[in-house]
PDB file of N, CA, C and O in Angstrom:
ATOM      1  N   UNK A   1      21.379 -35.093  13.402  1.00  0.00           N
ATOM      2  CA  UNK A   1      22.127 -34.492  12.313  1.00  0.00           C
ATOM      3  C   UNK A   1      21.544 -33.123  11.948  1.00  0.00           C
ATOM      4  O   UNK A   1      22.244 -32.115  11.852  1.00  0.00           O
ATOM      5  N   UNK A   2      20.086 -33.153  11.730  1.00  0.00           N
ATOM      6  CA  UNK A   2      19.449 -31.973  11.478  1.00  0.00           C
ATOM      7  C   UNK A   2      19.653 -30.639  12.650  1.00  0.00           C
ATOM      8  O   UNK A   2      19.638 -29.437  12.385  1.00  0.00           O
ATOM      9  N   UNK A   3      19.793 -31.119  13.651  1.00  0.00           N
ATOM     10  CA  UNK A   3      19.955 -29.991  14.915  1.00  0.00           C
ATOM     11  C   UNK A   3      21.292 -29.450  15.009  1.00  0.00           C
ATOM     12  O   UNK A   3      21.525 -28.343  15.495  1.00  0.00           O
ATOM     13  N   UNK A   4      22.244 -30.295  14.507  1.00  0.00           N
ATOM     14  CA  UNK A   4      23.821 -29.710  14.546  1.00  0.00           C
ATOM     15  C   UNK A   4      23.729 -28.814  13.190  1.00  0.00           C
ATOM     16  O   UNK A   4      24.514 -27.865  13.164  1.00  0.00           O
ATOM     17  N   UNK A   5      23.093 -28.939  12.342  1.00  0.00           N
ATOM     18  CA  UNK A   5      23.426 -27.931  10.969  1.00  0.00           C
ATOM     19  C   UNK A   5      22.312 -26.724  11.369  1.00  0.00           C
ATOM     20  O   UNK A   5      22.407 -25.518  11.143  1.00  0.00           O
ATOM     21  N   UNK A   6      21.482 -27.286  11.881  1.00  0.00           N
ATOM     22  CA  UNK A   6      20.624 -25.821  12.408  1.00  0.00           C
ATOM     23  C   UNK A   6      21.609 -25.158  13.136  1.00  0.00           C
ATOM     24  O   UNK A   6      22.189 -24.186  12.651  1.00  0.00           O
ATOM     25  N   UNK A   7      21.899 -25.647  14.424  1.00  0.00           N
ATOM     26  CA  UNK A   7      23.195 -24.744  15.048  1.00  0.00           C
ATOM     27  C   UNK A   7      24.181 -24.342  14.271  1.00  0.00           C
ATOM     28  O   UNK A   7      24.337 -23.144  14.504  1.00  0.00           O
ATOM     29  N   UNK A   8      24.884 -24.680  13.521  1.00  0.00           N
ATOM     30  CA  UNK A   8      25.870 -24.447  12.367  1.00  0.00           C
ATOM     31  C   UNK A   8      25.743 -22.549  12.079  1.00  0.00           C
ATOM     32  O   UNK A   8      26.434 -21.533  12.151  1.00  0.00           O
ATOM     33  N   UNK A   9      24.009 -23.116  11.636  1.00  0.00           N
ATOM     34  CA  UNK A   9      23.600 -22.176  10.532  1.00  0.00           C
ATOM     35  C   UNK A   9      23.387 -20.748  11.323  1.00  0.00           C
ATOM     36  O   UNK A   9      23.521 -19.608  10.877  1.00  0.00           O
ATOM     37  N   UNK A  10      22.921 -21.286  12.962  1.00  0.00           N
ATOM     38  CA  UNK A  10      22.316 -20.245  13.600  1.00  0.00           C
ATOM     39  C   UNK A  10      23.405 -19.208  14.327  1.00  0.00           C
ATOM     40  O   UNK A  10      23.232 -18.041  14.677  1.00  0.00           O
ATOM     41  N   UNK A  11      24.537 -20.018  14.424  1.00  0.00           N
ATOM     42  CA  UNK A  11      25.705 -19.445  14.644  1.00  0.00           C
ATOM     43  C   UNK A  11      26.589 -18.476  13.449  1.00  0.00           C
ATOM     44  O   UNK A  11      27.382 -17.557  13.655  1.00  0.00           O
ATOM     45  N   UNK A  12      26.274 -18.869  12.581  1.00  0.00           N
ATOM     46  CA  UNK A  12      27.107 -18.421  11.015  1.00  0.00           C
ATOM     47  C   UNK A  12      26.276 -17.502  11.000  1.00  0.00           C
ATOM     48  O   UNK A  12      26.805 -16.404  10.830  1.00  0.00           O
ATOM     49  N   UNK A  13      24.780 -17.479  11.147  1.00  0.00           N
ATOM     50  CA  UNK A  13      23.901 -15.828  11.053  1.00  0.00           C
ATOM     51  C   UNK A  13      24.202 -15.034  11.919  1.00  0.00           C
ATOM     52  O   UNK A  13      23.901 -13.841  11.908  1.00  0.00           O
ATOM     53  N   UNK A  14      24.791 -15.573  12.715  1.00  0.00           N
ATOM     54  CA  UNK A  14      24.690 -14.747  14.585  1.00  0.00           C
ATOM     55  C   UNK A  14      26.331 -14.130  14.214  1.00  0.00           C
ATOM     56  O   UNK A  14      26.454 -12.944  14.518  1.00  0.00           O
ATOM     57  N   UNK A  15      27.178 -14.572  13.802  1.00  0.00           N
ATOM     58  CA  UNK A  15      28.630 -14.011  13.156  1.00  0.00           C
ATOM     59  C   UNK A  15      28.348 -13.225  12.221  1.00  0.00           C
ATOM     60  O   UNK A  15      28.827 -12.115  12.451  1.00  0.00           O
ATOM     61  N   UNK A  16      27.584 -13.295  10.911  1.00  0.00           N
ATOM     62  CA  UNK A  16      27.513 -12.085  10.409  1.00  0.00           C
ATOM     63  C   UNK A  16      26.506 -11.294  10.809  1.00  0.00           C
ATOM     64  O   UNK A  16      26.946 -10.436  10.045  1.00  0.00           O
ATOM     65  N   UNK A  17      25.732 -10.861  11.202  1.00  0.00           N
ATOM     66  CA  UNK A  17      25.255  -9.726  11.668  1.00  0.00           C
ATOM     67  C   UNK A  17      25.761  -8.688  12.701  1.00  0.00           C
ATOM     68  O   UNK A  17      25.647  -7.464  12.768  1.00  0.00           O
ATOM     69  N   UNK A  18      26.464  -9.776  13.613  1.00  0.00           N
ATOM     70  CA  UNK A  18      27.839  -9.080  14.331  1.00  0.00           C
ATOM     71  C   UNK A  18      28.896  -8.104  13.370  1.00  0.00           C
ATOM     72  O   UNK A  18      29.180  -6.908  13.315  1.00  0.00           O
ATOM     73  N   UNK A  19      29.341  -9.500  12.574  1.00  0.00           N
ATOM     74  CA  UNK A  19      30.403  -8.556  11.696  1.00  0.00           C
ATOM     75  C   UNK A  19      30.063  -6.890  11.223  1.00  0.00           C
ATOM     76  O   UNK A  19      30.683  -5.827  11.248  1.00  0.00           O
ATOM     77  N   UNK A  20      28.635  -7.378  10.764  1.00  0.00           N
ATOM     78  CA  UNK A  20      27.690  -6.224   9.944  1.00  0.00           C
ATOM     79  C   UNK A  20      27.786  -5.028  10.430  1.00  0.00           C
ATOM     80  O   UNK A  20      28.254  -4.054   9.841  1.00  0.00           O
ATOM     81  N   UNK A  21      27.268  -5.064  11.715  1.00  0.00           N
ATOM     82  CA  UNK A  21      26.814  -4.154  12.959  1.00  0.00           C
ATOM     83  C   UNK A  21      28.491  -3.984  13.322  1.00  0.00           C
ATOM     84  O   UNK A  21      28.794  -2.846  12.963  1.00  0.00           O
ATOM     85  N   UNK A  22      29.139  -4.360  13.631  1.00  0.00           N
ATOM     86  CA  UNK A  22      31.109  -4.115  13.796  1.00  0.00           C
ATOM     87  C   UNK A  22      31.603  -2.756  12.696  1.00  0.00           C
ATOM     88  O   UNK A  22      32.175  -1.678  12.858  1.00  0.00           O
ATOM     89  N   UNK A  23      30.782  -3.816  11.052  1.00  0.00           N
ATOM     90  CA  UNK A  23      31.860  -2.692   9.926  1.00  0.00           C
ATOM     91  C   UNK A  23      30.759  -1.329  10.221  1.00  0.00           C
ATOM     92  O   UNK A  23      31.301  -0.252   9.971  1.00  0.00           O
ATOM     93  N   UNK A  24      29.133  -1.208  10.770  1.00  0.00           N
ATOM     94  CA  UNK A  24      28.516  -0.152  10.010  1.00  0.00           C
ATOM     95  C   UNK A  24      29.044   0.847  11.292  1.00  0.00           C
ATOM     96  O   UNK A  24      29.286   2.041  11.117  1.00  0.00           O
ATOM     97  N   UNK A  25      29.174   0.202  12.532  1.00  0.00           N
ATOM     98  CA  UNK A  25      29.212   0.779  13.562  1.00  0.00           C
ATOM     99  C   UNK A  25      30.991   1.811  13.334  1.00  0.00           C
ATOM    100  O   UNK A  25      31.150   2.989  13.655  1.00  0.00           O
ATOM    101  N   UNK A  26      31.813   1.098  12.854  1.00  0.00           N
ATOM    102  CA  UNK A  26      33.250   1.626  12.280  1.00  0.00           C
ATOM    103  C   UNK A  26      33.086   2.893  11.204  1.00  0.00           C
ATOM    104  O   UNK A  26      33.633   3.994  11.139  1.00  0.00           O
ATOM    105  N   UNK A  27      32.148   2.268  10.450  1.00  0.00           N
ATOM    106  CA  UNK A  27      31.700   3.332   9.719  1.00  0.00           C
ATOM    107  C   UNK A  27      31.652   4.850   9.559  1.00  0.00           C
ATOM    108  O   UNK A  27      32.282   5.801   9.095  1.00  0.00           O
ATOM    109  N   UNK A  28      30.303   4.452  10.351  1.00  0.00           N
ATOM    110  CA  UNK A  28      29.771   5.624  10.745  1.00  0.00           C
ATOM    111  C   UNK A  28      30.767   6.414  12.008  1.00  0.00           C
ATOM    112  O   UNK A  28      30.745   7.645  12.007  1.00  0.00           O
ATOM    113  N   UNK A  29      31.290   5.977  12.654  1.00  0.00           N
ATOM    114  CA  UNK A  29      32.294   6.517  13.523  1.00  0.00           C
ATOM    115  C   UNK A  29      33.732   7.521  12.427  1.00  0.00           C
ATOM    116  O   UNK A  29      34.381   8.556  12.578  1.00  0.00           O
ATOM    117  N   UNK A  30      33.607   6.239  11.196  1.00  0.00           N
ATOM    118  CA  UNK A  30      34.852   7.210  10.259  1.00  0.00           C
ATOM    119  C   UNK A  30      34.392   8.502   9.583  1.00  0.00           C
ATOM    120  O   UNK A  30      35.102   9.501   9.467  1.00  0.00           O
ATOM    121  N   UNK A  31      32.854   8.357   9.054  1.00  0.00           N
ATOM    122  CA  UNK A  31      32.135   9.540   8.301  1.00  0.00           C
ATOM    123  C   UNK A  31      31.804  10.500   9.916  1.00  0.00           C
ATOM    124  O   UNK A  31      31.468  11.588   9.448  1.00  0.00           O
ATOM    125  N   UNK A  32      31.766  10.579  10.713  1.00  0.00           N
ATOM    126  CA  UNK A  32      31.267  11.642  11.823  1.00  0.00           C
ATOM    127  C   UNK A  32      32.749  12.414  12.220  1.00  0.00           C
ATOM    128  O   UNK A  32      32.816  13.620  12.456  1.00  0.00           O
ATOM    129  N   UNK A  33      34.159  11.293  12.253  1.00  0.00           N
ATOM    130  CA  UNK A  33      35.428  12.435  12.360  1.00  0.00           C
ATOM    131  C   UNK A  33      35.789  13.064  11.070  1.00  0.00           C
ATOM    132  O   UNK A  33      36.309  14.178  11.011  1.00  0.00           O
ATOM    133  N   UNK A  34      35.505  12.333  10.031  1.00  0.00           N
ATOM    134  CA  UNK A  34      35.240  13.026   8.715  1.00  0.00           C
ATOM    135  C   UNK A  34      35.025  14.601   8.696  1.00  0.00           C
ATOM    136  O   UNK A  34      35.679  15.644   8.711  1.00  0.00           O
ATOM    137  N   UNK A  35      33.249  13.983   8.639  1.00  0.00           N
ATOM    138  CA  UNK A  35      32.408  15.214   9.126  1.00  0.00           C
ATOM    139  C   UNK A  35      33.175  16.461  10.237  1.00  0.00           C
ATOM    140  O   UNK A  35      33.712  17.417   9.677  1.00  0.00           O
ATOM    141  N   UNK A  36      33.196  16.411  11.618  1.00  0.00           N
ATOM    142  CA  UNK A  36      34.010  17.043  11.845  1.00  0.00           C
ATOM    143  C   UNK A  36      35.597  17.240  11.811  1.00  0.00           C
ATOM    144  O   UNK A  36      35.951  18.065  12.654  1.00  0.00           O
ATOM    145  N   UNK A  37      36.562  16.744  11.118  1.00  0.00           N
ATOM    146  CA  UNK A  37      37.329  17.793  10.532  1.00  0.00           C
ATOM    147  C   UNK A  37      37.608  18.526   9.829  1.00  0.00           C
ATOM    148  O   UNK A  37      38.652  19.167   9.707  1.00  0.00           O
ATOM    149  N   UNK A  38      36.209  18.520   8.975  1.00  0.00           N
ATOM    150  CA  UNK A  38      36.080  19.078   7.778  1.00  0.00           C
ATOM    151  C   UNK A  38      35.456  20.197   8.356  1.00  0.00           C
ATOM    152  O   UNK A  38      35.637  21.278   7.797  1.00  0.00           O
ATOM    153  N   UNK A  39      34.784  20.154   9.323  1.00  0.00           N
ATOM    154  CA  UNK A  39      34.082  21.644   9.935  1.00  0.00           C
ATOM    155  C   UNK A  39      35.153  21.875  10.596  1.00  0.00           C
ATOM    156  O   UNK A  39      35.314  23.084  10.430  1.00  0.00           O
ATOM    157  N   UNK A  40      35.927  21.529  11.191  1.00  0.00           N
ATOM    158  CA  UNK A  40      37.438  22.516  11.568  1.00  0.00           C
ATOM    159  C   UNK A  40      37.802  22.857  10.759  1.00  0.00           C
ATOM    160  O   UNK A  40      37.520  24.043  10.583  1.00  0.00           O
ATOM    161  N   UNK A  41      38.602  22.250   9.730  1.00  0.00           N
ATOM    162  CA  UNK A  41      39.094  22.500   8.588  1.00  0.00           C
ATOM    163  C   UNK A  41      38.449  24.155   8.056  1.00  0.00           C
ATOM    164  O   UNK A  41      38.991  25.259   8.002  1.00  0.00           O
ATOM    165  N   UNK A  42      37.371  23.783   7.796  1.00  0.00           N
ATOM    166  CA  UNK A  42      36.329  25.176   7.274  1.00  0.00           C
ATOM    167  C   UNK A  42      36.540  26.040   8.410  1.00  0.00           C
ATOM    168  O   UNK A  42      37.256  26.934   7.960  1.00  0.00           O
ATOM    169  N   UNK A  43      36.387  26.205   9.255  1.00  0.00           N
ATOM    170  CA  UNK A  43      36.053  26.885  10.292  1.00  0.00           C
ATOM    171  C   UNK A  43      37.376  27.677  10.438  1.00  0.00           C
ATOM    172  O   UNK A  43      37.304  28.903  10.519  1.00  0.00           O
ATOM    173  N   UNK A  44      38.789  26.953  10.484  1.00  0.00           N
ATOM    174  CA  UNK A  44      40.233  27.578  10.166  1.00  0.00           C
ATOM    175  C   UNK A  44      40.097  28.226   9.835  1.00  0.00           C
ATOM    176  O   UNK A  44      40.114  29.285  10.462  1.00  0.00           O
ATOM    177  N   UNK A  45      39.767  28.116   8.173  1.00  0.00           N
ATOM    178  CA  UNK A  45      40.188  28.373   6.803  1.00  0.00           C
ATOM    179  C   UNK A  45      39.141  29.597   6.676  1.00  0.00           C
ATOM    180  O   UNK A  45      39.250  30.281   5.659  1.00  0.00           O
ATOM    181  N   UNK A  46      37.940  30.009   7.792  1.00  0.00           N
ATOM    182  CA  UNK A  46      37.220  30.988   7.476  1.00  0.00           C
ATOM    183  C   UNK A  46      37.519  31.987   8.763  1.00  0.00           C
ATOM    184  O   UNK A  46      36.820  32.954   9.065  1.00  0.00           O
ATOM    185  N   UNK A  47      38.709  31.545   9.456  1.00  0.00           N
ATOM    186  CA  UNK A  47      38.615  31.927  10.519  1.00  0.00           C
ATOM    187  C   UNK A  47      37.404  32.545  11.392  1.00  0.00           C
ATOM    188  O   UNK A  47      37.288  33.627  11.968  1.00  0.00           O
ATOM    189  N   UNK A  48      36.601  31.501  11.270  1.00  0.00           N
ATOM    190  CA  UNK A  48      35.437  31.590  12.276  1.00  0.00           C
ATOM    191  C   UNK A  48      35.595  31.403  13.897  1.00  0.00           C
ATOM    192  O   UNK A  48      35.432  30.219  14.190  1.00  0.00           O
ATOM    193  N   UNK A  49      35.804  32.046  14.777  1.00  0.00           N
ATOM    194  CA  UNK A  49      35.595  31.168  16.768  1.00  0.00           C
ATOM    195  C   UNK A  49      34.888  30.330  16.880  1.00  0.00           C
ATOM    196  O   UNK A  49      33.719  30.698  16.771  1.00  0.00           O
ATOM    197  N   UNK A  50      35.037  29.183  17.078  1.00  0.00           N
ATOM    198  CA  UNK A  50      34.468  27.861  17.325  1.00  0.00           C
ATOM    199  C   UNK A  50      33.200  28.316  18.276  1.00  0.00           C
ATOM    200  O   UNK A  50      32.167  27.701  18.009  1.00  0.00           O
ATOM    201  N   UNK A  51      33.109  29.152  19.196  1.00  0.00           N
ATOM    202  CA  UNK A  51      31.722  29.291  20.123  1.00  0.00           C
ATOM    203  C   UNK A  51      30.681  30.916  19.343  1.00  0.00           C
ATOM    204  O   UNK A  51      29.847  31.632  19.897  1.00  0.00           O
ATOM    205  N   UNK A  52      31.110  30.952  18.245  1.00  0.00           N
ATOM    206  CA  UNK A  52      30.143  32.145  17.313  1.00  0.00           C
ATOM    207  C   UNK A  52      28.809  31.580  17.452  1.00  0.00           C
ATOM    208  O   UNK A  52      28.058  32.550  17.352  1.00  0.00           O
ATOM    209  N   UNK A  53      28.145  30.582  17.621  1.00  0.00           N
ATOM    210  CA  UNK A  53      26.565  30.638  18.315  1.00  0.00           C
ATOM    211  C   UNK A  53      26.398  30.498  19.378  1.00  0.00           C
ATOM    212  O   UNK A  53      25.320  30.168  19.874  1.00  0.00           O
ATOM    213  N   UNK A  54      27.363  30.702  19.940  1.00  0.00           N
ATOM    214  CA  UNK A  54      27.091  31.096  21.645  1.00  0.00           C
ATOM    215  C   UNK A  54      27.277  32.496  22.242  1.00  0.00           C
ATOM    216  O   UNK A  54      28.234  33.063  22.769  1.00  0.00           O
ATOM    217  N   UNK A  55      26.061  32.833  21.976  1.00  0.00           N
ATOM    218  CA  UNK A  55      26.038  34.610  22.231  1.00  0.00           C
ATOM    219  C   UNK A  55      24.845  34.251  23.389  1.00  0.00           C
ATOM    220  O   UNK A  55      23.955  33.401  23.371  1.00  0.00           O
ATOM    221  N   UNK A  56      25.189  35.192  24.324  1.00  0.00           N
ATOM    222  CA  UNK A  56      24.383  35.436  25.691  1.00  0.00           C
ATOM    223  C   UNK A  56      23.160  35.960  25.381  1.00  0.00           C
ATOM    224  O   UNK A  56      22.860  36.868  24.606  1.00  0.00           O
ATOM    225  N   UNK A  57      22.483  35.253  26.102  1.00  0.00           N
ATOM    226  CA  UNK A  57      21.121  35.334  25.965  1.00  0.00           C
ATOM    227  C   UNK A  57      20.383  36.815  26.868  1.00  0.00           C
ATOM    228  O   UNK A  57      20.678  37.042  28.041  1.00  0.00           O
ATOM    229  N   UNK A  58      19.435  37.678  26.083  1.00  0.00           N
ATOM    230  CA  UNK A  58      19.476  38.799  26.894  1.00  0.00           C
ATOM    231  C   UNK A  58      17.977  38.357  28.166  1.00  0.00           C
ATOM    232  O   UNK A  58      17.451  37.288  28.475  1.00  0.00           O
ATOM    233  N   UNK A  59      17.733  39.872  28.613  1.00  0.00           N
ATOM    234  CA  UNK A  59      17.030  39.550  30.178  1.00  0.00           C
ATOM    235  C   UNK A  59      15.685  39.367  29.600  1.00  0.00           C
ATOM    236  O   UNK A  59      15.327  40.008  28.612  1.00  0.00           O
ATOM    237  N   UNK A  60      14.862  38.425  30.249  1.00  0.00           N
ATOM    238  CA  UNK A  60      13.658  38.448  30.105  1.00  0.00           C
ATOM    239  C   UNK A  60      12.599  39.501  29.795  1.00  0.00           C
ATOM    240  O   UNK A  60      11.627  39.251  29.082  1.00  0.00           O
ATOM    241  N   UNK A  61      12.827  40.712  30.370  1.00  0.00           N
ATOM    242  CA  UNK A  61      11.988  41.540  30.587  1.00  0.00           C
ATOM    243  C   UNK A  61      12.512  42.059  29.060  1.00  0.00           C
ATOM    244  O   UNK A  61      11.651  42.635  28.394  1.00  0.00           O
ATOM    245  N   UNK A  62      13.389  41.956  28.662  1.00  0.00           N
ATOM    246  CA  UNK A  62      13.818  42.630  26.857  1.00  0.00           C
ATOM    247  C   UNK A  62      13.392  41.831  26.035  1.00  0.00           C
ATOM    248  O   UNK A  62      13.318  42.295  24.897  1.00  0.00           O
ATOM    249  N   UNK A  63      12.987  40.500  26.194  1.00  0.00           N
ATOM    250  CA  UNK A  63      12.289  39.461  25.529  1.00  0.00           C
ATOM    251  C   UNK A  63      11.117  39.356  24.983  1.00  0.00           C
ATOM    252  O   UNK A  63      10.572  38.910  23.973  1.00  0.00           O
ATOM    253  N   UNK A  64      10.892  39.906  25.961  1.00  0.00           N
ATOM    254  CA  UNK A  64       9.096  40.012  26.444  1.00  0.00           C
ATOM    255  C   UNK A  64       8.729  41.731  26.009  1.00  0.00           C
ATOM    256  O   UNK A  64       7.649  42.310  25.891  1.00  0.00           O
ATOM    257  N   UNK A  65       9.676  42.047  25.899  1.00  0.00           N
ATOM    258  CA  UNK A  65       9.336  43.778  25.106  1.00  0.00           C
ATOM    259  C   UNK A  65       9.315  43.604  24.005  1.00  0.00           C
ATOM    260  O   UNK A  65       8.707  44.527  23.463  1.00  0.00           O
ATOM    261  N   UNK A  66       9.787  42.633  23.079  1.00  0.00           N
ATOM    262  CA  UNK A  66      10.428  42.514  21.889  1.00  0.00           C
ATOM    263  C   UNK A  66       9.571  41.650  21.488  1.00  0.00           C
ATOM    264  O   UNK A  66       9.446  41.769  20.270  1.00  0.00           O
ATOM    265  N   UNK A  67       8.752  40.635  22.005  1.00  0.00           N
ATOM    266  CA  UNK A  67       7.842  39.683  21.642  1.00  0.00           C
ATOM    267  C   UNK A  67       6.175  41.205  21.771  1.00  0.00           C
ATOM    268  O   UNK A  67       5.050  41.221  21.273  1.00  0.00           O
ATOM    269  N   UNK A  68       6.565  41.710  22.240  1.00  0.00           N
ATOM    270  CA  UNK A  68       5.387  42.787  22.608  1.00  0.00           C
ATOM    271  C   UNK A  68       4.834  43.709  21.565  1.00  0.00           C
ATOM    272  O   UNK A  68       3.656  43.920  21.278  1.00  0.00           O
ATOM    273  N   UNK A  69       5.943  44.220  21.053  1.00  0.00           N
ATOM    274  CA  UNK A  69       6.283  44.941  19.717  1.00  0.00           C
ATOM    275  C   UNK A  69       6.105  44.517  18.608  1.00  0.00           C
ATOM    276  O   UNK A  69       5.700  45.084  17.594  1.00  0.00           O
ATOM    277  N   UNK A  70       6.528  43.107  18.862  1.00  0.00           N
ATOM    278  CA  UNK A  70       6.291  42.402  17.392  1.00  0.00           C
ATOM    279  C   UNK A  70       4.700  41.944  17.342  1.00  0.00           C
ATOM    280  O   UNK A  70       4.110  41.807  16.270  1.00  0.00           O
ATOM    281  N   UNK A  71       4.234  41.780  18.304  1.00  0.00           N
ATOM    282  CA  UNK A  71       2.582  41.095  18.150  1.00  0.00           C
ATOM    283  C   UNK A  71       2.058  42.613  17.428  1.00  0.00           C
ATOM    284  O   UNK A  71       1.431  42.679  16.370  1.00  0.00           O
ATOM    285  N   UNK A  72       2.490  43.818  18.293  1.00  0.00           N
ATOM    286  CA  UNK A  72       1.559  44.899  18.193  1.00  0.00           C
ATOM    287  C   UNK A  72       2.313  45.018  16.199  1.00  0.00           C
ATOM    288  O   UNK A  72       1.666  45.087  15.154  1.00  0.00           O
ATOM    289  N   UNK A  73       3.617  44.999  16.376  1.00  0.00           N
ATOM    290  CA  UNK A  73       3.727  45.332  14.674  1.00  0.00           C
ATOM    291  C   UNK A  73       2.229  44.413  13.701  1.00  0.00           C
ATOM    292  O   UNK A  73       1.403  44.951  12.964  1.00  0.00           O
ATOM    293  N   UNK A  74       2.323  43.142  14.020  1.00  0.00           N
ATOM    294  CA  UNK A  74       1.555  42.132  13.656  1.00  0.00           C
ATOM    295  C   UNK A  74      -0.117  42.636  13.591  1.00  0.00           C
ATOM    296  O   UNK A  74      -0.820  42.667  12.581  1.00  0.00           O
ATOM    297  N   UNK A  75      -0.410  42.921  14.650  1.00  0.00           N
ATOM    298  CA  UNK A  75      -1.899  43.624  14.818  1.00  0.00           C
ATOM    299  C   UNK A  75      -2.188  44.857  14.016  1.00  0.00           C
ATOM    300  O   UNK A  75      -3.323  45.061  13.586  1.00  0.00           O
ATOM    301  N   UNK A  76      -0.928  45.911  13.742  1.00  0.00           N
ATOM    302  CA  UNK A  76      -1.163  47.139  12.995  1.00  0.00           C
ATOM    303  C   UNK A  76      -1.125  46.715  11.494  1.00  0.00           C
ATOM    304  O   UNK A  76      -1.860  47.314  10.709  1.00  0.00           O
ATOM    305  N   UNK A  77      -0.135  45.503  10.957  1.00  0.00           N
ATOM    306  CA  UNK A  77      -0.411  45.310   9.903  1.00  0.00           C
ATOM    307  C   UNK A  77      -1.202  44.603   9.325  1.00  0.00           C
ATOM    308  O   UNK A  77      -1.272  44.787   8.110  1.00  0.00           O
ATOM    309  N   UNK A  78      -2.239  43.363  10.034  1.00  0.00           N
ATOM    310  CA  UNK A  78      -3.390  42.911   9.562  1.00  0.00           C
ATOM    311  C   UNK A  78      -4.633  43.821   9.537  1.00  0.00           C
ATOM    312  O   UNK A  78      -5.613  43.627   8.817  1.00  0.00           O
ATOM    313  N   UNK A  79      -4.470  44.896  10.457  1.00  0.00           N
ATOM    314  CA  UNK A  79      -5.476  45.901  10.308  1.00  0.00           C
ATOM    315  C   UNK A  79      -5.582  46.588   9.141  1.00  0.00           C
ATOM    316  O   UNK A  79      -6.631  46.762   8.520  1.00  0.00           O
ATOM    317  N   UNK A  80      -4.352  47.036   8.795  1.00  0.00           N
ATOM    318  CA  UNK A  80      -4.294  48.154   7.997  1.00  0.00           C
ATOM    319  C   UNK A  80      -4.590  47.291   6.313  1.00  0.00           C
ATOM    320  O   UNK A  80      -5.089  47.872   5.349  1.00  0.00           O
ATOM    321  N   UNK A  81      -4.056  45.552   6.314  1.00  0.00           N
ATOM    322  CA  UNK A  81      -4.889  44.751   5.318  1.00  0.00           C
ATOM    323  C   UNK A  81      -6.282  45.125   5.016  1.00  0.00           C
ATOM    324  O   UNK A  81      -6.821  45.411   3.947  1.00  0.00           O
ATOM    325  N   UNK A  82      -6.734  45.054   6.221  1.00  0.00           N
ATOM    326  CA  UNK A  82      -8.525  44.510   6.381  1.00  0.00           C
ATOM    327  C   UNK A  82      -8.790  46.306   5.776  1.00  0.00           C
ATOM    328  O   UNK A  82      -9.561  46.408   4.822  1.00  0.00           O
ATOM    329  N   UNK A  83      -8.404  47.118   6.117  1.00  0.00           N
ATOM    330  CA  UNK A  83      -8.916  48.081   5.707  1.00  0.00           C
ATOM    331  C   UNK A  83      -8.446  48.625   3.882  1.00  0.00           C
ATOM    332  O   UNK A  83      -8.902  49.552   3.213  1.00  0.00           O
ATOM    333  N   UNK A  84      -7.324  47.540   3.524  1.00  0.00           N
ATOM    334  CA  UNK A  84      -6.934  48.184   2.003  1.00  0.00           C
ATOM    335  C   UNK A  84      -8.023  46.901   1.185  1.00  0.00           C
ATOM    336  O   UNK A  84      -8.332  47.177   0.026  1.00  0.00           O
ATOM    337  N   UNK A  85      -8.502  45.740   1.686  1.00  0.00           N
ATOM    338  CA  UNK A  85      -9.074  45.008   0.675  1.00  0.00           C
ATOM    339  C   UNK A  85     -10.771  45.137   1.082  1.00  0.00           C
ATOM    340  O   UNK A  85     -11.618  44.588   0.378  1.00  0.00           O
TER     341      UNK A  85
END
């Protein structure tokens, strides 16, 4: 008697956590098309181009000039610290 209500019970837990995992999984699927149509929506309405952070990436060697410049900006202005304090 005791082993059929254990099964009962173990089955009735095993159905709702299913269910659970069913509604959160629905859920979250309804808040993410939500989410994006509301960034279309905006995006319309601001007439923004859907690929505006997709700008081409420039050549290495301009990268590396630009990372070059900025260290040396960096080096002239901790110097010129050390020498005002």
């Amino acid at each position: 008697m005791k082993d059929k209500k254990e099964d009962k019970t173990y089955h009735f837990r095993e159905e709702v956590i299913s269910r659970t995992v069913a509604l959160a999984t629905s859920a979250t699927g309804k808040v993410q098309d939500l989410a994006s149509k509301e960034t279309r929506e905006r995006r319309e309405d601001l007439n923004v181009p859907q690929c505006v952070a997709k700008t081409p990436k420039p050549p290495i060697e301009q990268m590396m000039s630009d990372y070059r410049k900025r260290k040396e900006l960096q080096q002239e202005v901790s110097e010129k610290r050390r020498r005002n304090d």
